[in-house]
VMD Tcl script that draws the C-alpha trace (Angstrom):
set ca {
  {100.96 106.72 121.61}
  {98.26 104.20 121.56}
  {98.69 100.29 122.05}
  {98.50 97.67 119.65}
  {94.81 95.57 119.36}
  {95.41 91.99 120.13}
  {97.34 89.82 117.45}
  {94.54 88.05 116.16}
  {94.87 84.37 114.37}
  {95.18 84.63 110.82}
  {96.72 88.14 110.36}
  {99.73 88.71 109.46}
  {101.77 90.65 112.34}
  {105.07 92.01 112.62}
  {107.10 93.80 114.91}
  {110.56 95.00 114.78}
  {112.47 96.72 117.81}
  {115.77 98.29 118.48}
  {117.84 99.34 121.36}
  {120.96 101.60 121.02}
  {122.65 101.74 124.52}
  {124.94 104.83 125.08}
  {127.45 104.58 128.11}
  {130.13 106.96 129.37}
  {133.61 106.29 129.14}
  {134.60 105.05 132.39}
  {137.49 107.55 132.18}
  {136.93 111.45 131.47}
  {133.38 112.93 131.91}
  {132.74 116.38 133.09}
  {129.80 117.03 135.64}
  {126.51 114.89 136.07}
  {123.54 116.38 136.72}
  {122.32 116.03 140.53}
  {120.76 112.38 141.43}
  {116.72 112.34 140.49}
  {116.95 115.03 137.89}
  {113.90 115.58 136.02}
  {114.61 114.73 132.25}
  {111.61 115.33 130.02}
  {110.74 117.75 126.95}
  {109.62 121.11 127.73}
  {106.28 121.82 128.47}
  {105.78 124.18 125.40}
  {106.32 121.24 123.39}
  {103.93 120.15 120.47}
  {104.38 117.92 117.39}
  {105.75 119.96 114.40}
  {102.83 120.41 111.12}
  {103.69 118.43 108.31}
  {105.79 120.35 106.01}
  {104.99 120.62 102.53}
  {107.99 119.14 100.00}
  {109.59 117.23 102.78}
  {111.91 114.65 101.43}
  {110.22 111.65 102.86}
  {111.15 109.35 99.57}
  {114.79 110.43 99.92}
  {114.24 109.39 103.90}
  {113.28 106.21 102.74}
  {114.98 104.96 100.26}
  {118.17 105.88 102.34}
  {116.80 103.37 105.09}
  {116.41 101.10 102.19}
  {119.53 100.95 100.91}
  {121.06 100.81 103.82}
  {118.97 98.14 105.60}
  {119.90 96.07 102.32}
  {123.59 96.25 102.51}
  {122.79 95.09 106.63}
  {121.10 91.87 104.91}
  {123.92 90.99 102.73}
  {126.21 90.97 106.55}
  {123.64 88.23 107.43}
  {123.94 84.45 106.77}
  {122.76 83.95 103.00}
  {121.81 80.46 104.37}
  {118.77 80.96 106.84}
  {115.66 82.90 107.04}
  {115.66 86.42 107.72}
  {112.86 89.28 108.99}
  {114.37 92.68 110.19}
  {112.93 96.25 109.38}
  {114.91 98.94 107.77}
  {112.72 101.66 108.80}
  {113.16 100.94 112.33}
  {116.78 100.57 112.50}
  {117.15 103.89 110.48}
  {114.81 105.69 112.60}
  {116.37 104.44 115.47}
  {120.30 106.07 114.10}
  {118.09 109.18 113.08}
  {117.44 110.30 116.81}
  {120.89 109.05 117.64}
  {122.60 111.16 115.17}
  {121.13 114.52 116.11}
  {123.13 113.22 119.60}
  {126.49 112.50 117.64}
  {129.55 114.74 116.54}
  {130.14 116.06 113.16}
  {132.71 113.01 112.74}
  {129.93 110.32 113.92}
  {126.97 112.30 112.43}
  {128.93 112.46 109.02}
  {129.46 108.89 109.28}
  {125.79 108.16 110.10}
  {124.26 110.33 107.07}
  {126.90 108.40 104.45}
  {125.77 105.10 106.06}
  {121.56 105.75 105.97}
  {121.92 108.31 102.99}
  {119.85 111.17 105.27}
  {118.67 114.39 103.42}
  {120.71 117.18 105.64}
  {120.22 118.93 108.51}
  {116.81 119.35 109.82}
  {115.34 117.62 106.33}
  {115.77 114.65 107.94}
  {113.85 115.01 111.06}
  {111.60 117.24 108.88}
  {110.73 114.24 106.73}
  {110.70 111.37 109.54}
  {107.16 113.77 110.74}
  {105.81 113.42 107.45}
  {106.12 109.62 106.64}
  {105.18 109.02 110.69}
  {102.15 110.90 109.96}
  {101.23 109.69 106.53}
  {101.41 106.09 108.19}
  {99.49 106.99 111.56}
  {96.88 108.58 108.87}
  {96.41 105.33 107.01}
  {95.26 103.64 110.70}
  {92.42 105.72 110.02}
  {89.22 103.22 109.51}
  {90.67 100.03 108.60}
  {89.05 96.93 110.00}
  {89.79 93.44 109.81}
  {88.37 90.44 108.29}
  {87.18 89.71 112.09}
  {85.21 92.66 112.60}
  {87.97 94.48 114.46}
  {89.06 97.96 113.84}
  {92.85 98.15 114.56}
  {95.68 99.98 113.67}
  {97.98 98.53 110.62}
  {100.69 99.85 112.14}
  {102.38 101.48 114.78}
  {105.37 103.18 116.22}
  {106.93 103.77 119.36}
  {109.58 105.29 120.64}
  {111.32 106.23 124.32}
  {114.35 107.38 125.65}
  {115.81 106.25 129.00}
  {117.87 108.08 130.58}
  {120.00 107.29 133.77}
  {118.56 109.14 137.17}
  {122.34 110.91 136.79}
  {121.87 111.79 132.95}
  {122.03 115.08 131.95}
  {121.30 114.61 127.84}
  {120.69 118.01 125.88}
  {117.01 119.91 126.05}
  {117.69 120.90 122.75}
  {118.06 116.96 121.50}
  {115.45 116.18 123.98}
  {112.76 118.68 122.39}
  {114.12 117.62 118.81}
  {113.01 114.31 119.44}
  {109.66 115.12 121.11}
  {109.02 117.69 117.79}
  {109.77 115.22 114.99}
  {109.47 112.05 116.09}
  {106.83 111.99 119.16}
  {109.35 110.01 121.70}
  {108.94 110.15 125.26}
  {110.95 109.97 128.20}
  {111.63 107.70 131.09}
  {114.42 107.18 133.40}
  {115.62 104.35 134.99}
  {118.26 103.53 137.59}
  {121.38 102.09 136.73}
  {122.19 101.17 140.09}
  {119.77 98.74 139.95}
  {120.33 97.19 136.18}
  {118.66 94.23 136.62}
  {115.26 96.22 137.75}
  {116.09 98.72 134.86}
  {116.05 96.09 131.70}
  {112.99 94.58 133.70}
  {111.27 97.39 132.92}
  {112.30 98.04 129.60}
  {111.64 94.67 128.57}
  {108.01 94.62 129.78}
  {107.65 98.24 128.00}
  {109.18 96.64 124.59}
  {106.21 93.18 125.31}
  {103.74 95.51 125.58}
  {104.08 97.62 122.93}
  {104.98 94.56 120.87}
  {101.58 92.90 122.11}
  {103.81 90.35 124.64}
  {105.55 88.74 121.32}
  {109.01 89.79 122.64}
  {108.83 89.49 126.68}
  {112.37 89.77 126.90}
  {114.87 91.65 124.53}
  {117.07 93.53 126.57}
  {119.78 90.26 127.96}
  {121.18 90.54 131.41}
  {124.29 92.30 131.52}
  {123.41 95.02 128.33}
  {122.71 97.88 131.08}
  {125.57 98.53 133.14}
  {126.15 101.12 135.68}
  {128.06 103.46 133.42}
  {124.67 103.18 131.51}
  {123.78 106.99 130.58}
  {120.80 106.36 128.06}
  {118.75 103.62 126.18}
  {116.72 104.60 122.96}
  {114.07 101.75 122.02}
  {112.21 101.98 118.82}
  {109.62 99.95 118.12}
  {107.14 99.19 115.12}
  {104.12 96.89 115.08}
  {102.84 95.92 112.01}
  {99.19 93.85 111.39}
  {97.18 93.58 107.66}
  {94.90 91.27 106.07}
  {95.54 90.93 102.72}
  {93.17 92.79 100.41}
  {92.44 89.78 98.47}
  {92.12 86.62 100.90}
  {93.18 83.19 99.62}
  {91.25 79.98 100.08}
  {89.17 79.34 97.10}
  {91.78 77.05 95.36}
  {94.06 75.64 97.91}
  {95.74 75.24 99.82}
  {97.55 72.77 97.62}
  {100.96 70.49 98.77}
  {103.76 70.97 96.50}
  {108.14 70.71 96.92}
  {110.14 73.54 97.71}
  {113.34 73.63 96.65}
  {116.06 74.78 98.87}
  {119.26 76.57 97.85}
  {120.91 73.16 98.43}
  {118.99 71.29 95.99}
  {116.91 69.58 98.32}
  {113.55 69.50 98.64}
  {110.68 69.58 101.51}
  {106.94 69.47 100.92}
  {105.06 72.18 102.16}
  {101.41 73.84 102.03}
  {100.88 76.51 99.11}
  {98.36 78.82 99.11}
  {97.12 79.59 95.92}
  {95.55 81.96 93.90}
  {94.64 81.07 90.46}
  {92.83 84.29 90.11}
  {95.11 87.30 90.90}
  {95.30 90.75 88.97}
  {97.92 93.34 90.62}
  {101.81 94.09 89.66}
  {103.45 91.17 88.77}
  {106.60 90.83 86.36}
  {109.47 89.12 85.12}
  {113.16 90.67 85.67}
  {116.73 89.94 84.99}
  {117.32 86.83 87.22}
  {113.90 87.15 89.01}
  {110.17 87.22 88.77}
  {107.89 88.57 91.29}
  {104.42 89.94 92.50}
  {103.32 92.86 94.93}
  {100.70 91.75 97.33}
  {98.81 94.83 98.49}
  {97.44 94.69 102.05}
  {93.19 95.56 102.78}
  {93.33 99.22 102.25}
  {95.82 99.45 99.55}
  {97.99 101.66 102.06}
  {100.84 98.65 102.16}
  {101.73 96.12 99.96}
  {104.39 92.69 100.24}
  {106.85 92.78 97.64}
  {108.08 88.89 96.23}
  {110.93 88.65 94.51}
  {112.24 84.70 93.60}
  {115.40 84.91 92.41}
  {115.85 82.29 89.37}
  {117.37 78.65 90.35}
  {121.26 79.60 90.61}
  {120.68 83.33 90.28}
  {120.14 83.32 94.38}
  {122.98 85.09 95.26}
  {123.47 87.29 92.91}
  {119.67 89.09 93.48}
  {120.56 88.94 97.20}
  {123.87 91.05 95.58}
  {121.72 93.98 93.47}
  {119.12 94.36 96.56}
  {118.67 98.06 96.97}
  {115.90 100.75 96.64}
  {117.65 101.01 92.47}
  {116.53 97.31 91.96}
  {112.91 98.23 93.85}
  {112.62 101.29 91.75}
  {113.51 98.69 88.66}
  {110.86 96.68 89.36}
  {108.57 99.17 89.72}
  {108.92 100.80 86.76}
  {109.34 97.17 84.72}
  {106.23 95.24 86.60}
  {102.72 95.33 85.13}
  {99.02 94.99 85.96}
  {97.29 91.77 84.76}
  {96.03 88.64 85.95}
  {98.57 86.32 87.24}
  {98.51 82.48 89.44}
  {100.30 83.05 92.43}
  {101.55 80.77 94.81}
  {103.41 81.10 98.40}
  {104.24 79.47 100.99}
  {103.22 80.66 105.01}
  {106.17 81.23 107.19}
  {107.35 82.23 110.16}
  {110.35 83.77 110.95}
  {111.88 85.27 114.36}
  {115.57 87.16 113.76}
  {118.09 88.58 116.20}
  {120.52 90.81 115.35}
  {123.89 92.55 117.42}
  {124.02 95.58 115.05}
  {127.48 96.67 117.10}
  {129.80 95.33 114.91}
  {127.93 96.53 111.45}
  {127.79 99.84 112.66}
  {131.34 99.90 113.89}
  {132.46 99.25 110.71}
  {130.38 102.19 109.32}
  {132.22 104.46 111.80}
  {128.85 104.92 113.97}
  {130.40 103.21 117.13}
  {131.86 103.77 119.08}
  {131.42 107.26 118.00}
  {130.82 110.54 120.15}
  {127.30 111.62 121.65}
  {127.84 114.93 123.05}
  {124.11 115.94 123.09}
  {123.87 113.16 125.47}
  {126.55 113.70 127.28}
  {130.13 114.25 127.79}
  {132.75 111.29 126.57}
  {129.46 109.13 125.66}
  {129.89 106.56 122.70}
  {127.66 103.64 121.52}
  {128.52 100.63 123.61}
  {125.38 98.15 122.43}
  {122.89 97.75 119.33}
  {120.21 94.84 119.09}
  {117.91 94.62 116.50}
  {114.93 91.56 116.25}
  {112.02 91.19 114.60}
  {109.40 88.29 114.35}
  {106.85 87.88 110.99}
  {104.37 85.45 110.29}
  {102.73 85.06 106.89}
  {99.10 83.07 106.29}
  {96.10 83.13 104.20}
  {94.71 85.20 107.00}
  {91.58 83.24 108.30}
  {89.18 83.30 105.61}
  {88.41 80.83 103.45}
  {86.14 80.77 100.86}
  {84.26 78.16 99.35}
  {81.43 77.99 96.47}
  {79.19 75.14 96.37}
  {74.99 75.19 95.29}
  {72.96 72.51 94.69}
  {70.59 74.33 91.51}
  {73.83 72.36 89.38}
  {75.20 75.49 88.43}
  {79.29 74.94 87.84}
  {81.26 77.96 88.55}
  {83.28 79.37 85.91}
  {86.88 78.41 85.94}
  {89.50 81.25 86.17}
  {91.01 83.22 83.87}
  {94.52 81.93 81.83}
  {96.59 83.46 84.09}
  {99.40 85.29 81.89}
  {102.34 84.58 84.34}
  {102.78 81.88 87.11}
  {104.87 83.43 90.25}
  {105.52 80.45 92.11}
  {107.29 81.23 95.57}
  {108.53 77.63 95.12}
  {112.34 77.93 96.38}
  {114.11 80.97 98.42}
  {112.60 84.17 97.82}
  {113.15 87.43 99.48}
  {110.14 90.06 100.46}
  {109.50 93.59 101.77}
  {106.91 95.12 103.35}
  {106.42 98.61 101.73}
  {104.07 101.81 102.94}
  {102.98 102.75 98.96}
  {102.98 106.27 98.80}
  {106.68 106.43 100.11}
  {108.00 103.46 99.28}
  {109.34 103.30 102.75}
  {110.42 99.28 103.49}
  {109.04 98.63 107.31}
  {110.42 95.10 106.96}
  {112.64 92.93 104.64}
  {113.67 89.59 105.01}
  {115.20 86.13 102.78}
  {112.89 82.88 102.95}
  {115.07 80.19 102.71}
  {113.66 77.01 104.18}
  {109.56 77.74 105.05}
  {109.47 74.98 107.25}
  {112.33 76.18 109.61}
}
mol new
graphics top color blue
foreach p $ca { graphics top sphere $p radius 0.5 }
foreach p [lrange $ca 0 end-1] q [lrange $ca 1 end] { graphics top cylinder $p $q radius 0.2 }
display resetview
């Protein structure tokens, strides 16, 4: 799969990875395939057409809710930036590994359409994205993709995983293979590591901690997404402008705003909440606000889920609107092992991987940073024309205390990333 461009200053960029180990039980086991085996798809192997009808919104919104209900496990008190898409993708390949008993457990958890539907409609929504790369540049000239996705199985030199889950995987969801050798753990996460920096452009040189690959390692899955848009409408014309934001506390910092006094898109008022969807240059993705009213935090950060998305898009309207937002920056870790213990996913059975194999180790991260994207624009002559002022805006959304925002592909609704601002300055 190709490489991200460069991160460029003012873009937004995010990336999101995930790493589900899967060990053996160190008792139990049945025969290992000879040292050095050759682990790889078949060599008849192509990606599988699109198929017409697949239930990539049903795909989605199962990621949704269930990224949502991994916020609300999260501390309510700091900010947040993880991506639902890639942790569900991630369980997606790991379930076609599992038992009915796990894979049960992993379709009630992530809502999956059955069977091959699934898989079917992971192809579509990875293509629909990879098709909306297609001839998008940058404010800076660049042409680069807005986002992409990567995925690669590692499997121990002594592995001997499935060809039927190996092809599966290589069908629907374009992963690759590469095996490393867990008698030599430290040399292994080294080079998973510097594959996860460079498909996450060097942001993340080191994910994978000593001591997460052991030698009763069978197989690491990594899935990772990189995500870079410049907004379709840039700000700069009125701001930025210094203003307090008010933290859940009732304390105050002051921070930079940028402003737009001039915005027309989907903006509306709900119950407890206001927001505005930002869409991205291309129209292809879109940034979701939603500012929970002062005291009404917690419970919006209670009704998150694709219902209360689906609310507000069928409650939102077009029409002029003043926005203003902070820039942040967040960078998240997350040990998904205990979450998905709870959820009956670990540690689980993995027979398509191997024999006694359960999920011993899940870490999820993901880094975002939000800016007016590196254009500003300025009016000024000197014929002593004055430029019109703007429109009465008809609502005010004013990011001016904790807010929470996703990152949406429009035509699914699929959520790449979600997070919870809470203090912009942290």
């Amino acid at each position: 799969m190709s490489q991200p461009k460069p991160r460029h200053s003012h873009q937004l960029a995010a990336l999101s990875f995930l790493v589900v180990t899967l060990v053996a039980a160190s008792c139990g086991g049945g025969a290992s395939a000879p040292s050095e085996s050759i682990i790889e798809p078949s060599a008849d192997i192509e990606r599988a057409p699109v198929l017409a009808g697949a239930k990539v919104e049903d795909l989605a919104a199962g990621f949704t809710d269930a990224g949502f209900d991994l916020l609300r496990t999260q501390p309510a008190d700091t900010n947040l930036i993880f991506s639902p898409l890639s942790i569900g993708h991630a369980l997606l390949m790991a379930r076609a590994a599992a038992d009915d008993s796990t894979g049960d457990a992993i379709d009630s958890a992530f809502g999956l359409p059955t069977g091959n539907e699934a898989h079917e409609a992971w192809n579509a929504l990875d293509t629909a994205m990879s098709d909306s790369n297609s001839s998008q540049t940058a404010l800076d000239g660049s042409e680069t993709p807005v986002v992409t996705i990567s995925d690669r199985l590692w499997p121990s030199t002594e592995a001997n995983p499935s060809q039927e889950w190996i092809d599966l995987l290589a069908t629907y969801h374009g992963v690759d293979v590469e095996t490393i050798d867990v008698r030599d753990p430290e040399g292994s996460r080294k080079r998973i590591n510097s594959w996860i920096s460079d498909q996450t452009n060097a942001l993340i040189p080191e994910l994978v901690p000593p001591g997460f690959i052991r030698e009763n390692t069978v197989l690491v899955l990594t899935d990772t997404i990189y995500f870079k848009a410049d907004w379709q409408n840039v700000f700069g014309k009125y701001g930025p402008e210094t203003g307090p934001f008010t933290r859940l506390d009732g304390s105050s910092v002051d921070l930079s705003y940028l402003v737009d006094l001039e915005q027309s898109g989907i903006r509306g008022v709900g119950d407890g909440y206001s927001g505005a969807e930002i869409p991205y240059l291309g129209n292809d993705y879109t940034m979701l606000l939603i500012i929970p009213e002062e005291g009404r935090f917690d419970e919006v950060r209670q009704r998150l889920s694709q219902g209360l998305l689906d609310e507000i898009d069928n409650t939102f309207s077009t029409g002029p609107y003043e926005l203003r937002m902070p820039k942040w920056e967040t960078t998240s870790a997350i040990d998904l092992l205990g979450w998905l213990t709870g959820l009956g996913i670990a540690p689980g059975a993995y027979p398509a991987i191997g024999p006694d194999v359960f999920l011993a180790g899940a870490v999820h991260g993901a880094d975002v940073t939000v800016d007016e994207n590196g254009t500003v624009a300025a009016a000024a002559t000197a014929l002593g024309f004055n430029e019109s002022g703007p429109p009465e805006p008809e609502l005010v959304i004013a990011a001016e205390r904790p807010f929470f925002y996703v990152v949406r592909h429009v035509d699914s609704g699929a959520v790449l990333f979600a997070g919870q601002v809470i203090d912009p300055t942290n």
